[in-house]
LODRENSE-306042 format. One record per residue: z, x, y of N, C-alpha, C in turn; residue in one letter. Coordinates in steps of 0.2 Angstrom, whole numbers, plus 5000, padded with zeros to 4 digits. Layout:
{{Z; X; Y}; {Z; X; Y}; {Z; X; Y}; 'A'} ...
//
This chain:
{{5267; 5123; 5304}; {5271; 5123; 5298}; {5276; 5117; 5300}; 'X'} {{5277; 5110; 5295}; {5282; 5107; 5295}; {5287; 5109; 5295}; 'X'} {{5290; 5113; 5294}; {5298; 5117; 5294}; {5300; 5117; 5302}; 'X'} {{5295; 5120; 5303}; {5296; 5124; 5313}; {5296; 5117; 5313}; 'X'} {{5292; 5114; 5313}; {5294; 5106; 5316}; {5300; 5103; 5316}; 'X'} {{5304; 5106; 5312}; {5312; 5103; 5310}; {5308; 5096; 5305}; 'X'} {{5304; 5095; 5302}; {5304; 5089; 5298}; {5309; 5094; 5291}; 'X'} {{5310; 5088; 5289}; {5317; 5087; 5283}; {5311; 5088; 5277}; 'X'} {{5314; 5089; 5271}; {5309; 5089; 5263}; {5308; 5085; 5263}; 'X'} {{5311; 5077; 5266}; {5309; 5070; 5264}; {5304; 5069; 5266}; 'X'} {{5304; 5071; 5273}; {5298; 5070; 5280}; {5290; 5073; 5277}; 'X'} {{5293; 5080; 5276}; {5287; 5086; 5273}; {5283; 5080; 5267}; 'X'} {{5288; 5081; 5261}; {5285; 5077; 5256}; {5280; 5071; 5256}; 'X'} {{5284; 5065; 5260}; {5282; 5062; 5262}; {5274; 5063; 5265}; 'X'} {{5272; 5066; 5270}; {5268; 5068; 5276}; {5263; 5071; 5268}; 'X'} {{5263; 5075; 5263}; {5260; 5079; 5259}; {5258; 5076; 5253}; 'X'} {{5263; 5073; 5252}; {5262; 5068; 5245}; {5265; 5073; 5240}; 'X'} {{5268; 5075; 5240}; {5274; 5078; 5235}; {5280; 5077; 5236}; 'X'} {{5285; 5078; 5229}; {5292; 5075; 5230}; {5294; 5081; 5234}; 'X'} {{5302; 5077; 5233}; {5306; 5081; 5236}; {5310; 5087; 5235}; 'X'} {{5308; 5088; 5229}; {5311; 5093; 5226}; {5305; 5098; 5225}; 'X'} {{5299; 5096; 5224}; {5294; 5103; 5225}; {5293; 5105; 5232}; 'X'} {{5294; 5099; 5237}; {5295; 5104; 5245}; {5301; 5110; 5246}; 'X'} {{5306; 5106; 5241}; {5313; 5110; 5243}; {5311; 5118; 5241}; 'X'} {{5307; 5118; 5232}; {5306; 5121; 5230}; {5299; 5127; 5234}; 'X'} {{5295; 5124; 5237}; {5292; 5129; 5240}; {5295; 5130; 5246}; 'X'} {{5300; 5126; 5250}; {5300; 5130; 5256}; {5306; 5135; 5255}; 'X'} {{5310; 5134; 5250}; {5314; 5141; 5248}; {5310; 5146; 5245}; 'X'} {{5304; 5147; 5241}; {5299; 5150; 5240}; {5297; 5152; 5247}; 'X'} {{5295; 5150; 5252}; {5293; 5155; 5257}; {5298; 5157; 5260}; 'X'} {{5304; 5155; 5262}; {5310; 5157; 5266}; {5312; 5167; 5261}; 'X'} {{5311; 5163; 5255}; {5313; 5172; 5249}; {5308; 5177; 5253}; 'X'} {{5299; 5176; 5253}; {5295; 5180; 5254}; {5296; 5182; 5262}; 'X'} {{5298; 5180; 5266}; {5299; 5182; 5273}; {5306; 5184; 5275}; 'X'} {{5310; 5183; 5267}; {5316; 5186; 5270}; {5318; 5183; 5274}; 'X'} {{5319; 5178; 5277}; {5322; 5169; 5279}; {5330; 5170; 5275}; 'X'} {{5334; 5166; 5278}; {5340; 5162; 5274}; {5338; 5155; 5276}; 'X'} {{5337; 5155; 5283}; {5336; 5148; 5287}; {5333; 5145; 5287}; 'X'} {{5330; 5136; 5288}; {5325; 5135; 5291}; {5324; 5135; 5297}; 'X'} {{5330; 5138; 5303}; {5331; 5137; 5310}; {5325; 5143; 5309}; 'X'} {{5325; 5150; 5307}; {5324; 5156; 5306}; {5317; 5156; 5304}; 'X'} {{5315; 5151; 5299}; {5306; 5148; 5299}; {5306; 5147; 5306}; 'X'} {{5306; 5142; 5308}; {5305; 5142; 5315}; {5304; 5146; 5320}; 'X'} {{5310; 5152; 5321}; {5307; 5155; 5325}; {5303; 5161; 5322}; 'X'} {{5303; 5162; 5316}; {5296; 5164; 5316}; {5290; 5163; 5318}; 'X'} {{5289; 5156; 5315}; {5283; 5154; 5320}; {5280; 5155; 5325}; 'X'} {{5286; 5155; 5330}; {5283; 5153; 5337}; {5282; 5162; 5339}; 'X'} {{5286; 5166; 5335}; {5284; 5173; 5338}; {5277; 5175; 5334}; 'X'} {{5276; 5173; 5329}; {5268; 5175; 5326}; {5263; 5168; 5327}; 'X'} {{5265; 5163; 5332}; {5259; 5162; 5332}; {5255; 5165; 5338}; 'X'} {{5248; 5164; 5337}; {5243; 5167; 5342}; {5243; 5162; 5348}; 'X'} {{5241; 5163; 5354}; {5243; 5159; 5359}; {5236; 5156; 5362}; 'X'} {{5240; 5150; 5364}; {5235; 5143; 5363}; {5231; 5145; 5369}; 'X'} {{5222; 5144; 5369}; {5218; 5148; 5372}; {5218; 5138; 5378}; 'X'} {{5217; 5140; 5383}; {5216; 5135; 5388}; {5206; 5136; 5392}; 'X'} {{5206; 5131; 5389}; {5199; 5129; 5393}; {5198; 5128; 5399}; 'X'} 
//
């Protein structure tokens, strides 16, 4: 997730090909559905549900 990454809506958009206002708009749309205020709070989301990176 660009968010955890700390990129900005400019970075995100940029990176995706969408403006900045549809980034802004879906990442407040996912912040609502996880019950987020933050995007420090995306972030630690992330890193507690991601699966852990398997080493060969």
């Amino acid at each position: 997730m660009l968010v955890a990454e700390g990129k900005t809506n400019k970075e995100i958009a940029s990176e995706v090909f969408l403006s900045d206002k549809t980034v802004k708009n879906y990442v407040s749309s996912i912040l609502s559905k996880l019950n987020l205020e933050r995007r420090a709070q995306a972030a630690a989301f992330v890193a507690r549900h991601r699966p852990p990176i398997s080493e060969y």
